[in-house]
C-alpha positions as a Markdown table, in Angstrom:
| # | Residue | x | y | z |
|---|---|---|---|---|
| 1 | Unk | 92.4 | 113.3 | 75.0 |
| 2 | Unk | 95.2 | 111.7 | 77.4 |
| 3 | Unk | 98.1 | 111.4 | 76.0 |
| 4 | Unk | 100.3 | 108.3 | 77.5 |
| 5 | Unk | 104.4 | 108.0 | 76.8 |
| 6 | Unk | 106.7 | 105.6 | 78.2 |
| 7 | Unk | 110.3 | 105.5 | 78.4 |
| 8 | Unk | 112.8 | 102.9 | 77.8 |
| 9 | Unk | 116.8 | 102.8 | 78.5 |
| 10 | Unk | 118.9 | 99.9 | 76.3 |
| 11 | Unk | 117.2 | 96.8 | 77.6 |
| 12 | Unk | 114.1 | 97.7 | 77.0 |
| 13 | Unk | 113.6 | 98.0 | 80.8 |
| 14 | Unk | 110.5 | 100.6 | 81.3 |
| 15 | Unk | 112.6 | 103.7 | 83.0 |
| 16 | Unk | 109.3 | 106.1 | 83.0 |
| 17 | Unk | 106.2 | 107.3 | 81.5 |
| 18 | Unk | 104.5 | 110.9 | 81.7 |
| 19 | Unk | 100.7 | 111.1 | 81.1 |
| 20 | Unk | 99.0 | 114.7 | 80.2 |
| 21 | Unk | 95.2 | 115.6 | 78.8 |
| 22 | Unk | 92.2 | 115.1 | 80.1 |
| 23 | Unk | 89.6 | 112.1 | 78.4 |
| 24 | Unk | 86.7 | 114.2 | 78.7 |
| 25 | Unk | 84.7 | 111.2 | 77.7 |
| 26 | Unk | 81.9 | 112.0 | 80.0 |
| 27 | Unk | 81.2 | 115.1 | 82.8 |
| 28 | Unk | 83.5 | 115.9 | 85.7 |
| 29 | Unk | 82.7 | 113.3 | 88.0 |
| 30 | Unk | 81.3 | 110.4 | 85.9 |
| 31 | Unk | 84.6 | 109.9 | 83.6 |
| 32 | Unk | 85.0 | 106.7 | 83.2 |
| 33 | Unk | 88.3 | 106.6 | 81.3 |
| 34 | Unk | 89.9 | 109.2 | 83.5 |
| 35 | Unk | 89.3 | 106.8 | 86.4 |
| 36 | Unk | 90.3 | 104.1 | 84.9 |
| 37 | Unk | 93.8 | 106.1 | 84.0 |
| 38 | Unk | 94.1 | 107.4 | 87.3 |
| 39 | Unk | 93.5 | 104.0 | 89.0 |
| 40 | Unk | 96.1 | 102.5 | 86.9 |
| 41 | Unk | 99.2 | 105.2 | 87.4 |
| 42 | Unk | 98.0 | 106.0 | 90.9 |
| 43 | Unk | 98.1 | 102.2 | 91.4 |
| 44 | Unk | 101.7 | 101.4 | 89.8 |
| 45 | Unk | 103.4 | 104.6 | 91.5 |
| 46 | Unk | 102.0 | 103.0 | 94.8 |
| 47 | Unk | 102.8 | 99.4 | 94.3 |
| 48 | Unk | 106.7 | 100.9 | 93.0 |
| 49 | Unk | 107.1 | 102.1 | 96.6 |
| 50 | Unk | 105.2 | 99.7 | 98.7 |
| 51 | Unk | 105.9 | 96.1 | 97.3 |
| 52 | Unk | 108.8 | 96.8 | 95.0 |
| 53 | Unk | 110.1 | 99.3 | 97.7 |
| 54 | Unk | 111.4 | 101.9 | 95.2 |
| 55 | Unk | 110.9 | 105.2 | 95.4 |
| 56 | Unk | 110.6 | 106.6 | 91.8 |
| 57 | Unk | 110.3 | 110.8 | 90.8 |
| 58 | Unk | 106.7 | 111.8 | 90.5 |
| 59 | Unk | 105.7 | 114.5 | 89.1 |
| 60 | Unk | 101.7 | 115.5 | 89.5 |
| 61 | Unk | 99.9 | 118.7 | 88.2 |
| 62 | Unk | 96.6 | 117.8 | 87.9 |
| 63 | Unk | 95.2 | 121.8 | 87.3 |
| 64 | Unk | 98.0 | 121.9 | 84.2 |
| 65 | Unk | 96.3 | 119.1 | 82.0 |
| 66 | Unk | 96.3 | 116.6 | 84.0 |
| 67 | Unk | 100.0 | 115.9 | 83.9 |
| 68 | Unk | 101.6 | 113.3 | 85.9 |
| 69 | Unk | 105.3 | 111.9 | 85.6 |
| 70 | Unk | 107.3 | 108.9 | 87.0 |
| 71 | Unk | 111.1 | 108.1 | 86.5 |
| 72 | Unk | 113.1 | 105.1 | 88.3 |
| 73 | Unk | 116.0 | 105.8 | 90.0 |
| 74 | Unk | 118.4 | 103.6 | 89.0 |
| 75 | Unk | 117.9 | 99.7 | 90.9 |
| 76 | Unk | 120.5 | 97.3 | 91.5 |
| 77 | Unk | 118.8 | 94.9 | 93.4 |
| 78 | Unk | 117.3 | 92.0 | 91.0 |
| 79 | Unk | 114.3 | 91.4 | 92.7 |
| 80 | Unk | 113.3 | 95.0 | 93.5 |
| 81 | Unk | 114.1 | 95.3 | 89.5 |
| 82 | Unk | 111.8 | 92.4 | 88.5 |
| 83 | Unk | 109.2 | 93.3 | 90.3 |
| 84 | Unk | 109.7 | 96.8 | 89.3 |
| 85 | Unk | 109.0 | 96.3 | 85.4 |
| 86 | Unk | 106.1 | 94.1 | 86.2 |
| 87 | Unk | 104.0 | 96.5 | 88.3 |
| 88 | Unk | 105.1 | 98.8 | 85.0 |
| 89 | Unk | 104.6 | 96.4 | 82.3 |
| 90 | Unk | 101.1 | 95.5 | 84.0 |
| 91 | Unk | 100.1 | 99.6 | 83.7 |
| 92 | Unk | 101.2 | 99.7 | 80.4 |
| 93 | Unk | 99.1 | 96.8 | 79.0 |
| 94 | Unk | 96.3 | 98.1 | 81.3 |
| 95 | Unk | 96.1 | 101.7 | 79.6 |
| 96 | Unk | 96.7 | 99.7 | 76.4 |
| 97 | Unk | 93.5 | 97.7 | 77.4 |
| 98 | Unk | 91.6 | 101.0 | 77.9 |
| 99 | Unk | 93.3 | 102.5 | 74.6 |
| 100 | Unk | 91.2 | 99.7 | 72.7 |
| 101 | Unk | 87.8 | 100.5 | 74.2 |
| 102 | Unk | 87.8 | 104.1 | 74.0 |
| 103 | Unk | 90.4 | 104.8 | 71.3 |
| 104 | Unk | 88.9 | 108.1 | 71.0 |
| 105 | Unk | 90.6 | 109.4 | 74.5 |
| 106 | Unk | 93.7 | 108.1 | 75.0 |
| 107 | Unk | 96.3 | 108.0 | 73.1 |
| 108 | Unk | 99.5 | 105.7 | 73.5 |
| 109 | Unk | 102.7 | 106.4 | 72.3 |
């Protein structure tokens, strides 16, 4: 099962998440929930540095359970802030999308 945590600070600003577990939904290849879990993070972590121009911690180890980590520096810049918590809010309610179809792979917390 993938497991999916996000991190807030005081605002409830999104400062991070960290995903581990596999889906193992279907075989190797055919996954359907994995892909849609890796689309989503590998999408946000590149929209972060190419429209929100932010250049957050990742952490990837796919042969250790599929574990991948993100943490924002800090941002002081408004815009590249906004923009920021919506590419993060948007993966959030994108896994939380997936969550409800296959409740029986991933996990939320």
């Amino acid at each position: 099962m993938i497991q999916a945590a996000f991190d807030y600070d005081n605002d409830d600003r999104i400062v991070g998440f960290k995903l581990t577990g596999h889906a193992d939904s279907s075989p190797y290849g055919s996954d359907i929930v994995c892909s849609a879990v890796s689309a989503l993070s590998i999408s946000t972590v590149n929209g972060l540095a190419s429209v929100a121009s932010i250049k957050p911690v990742v952490v990837s180890k796919p042969d250790e359970g599929g574990y991948l980590s993100l943490r924002m520096p800090p941002v002081d810049d408004y815009i590249q802030d906004r923009i920021s918590q919506a590419l993060l809010q948007s993966f959030q309610n994108g896994l939380l999308d997936v969550e409800k179809q296959y409740s029986s792979y991933i996990r939320i917390n």
